[in-house]
N, C-alpha and C positions, 0 to 999 in steps of 0.2 A: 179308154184303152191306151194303153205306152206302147209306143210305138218307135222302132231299129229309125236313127235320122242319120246317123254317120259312123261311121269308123269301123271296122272289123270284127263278125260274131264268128269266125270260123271254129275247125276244129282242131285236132293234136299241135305239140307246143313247144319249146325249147327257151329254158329259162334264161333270162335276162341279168346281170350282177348290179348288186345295190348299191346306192350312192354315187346314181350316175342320172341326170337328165335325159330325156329323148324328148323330143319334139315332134309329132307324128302328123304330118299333113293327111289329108281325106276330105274328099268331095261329099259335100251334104246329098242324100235320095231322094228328098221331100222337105217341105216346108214346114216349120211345125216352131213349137214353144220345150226347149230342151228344158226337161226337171231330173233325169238322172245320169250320173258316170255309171259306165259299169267293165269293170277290168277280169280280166283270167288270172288267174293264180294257183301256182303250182306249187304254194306254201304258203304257209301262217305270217301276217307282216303287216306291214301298213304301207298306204302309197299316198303320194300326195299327187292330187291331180287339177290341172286348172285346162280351161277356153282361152283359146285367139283366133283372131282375124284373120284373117291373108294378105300380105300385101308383097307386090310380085314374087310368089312362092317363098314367103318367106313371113315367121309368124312374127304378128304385128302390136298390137292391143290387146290385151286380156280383156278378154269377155265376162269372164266369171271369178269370182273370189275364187283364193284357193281352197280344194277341199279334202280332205283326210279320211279317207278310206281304210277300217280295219279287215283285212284279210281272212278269210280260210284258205285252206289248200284244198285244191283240184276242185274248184268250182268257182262260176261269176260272182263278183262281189259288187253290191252296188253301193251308191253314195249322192242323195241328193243334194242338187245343186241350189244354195245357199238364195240363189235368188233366180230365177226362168230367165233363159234366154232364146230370143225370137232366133228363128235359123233358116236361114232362105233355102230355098233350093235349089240343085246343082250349083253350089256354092262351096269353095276350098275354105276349110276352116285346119288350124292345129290344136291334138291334143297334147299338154305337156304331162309328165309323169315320174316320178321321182319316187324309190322308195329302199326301205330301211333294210331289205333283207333279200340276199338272194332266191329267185323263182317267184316275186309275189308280181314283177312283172315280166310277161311273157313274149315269146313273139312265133312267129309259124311262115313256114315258106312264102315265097312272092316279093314284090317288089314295092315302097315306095319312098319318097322322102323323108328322112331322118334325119334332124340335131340334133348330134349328140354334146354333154358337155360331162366329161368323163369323170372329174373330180369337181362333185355336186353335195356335200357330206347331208343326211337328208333330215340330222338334225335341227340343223340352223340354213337349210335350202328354204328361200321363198320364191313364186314364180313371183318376177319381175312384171311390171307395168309401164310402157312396154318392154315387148320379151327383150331381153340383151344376149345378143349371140357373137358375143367376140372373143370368148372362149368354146365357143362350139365349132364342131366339124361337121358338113353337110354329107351325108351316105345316101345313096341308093342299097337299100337294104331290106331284109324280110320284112313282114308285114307285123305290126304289134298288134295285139289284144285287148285293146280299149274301143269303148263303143259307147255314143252319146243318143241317150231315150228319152221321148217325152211326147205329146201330142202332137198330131198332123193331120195332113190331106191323103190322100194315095201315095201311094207307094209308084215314081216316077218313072224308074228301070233298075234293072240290076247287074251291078259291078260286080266285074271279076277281081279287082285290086280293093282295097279297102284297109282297115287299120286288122 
């Protein structure tokens, strides 16, 4: 069974503009072995999405290769991850996210930490190892629409803030 480990399934959406990084911090629910992305999209596109670490609220080491996500409009798009990763519980991890075309990433009321790095062009954009944030800006901002699946234990509690 694939099972919700972090980041935001909510519902209604407001599109995101393309060729721009976000960096989306989210407390893990559960422990578990991450095998998929999965993004909202409110158009046809492609995203690029990768894993990191935490390190004082701030993303640290890539967890995951990056991985290329083709798009529909107005539904989840998933994309497995290239190779499992272990994911501890009640644990802040970042998802990063990058893509080619306005609405393919989304986001929806609420609050949490965001990096943005504005001019990301998403051709020749790769997530860094580690992340480099010296052209980004840290926001307290809506909530995005990425969410990382895969095997677990129970379900810990549940968040009202999330990606």
């Amino acid at each position: 069974m694939t099972l919700f480990l972090l980041g935001y399934e909510g519902a209604d959406s407001t599109d995101v503009p393309s060729n721009t990084v976000k960096y989306c911090q989210s407390t893990s629910v559960r422990a578990g072995l991450a095998t998929k992305y999965r993004v909202w999209s409110n158009a046809s596109g492609n995203a690029k999405i990768a894993l990191y670490d935490d390190s004082s609220d701030q993303p640290n080491n890539r967890l995951s290769a990056q991985q290329v996500i083709s798009c529909s409009a107005s539904q989840w798009n998933d994309g497995n991850l290239v190779t499992p990763v272990s994911i501890a519980d009640a644990t802040k991890y970042w998802l990063g996210i990058n893509s080619d075309t306005f609405g393919v990433c989304c986001r929806n009321t609420g609050t949490q930490n965001v990096y943005n790095i504005s001019d990301a062009t998403y051709s020749t954009w790769t997530f860094p190892d580690p992340a480099n944030l010296d052209s980004a800006t840290l926001q307290t901002t809506n909530i995005y629409k990425l969410a990382l699946y895969g095997s677990g234990g129970a379900r810990l509690f549940s968040m009202g803030v999330g990606f």
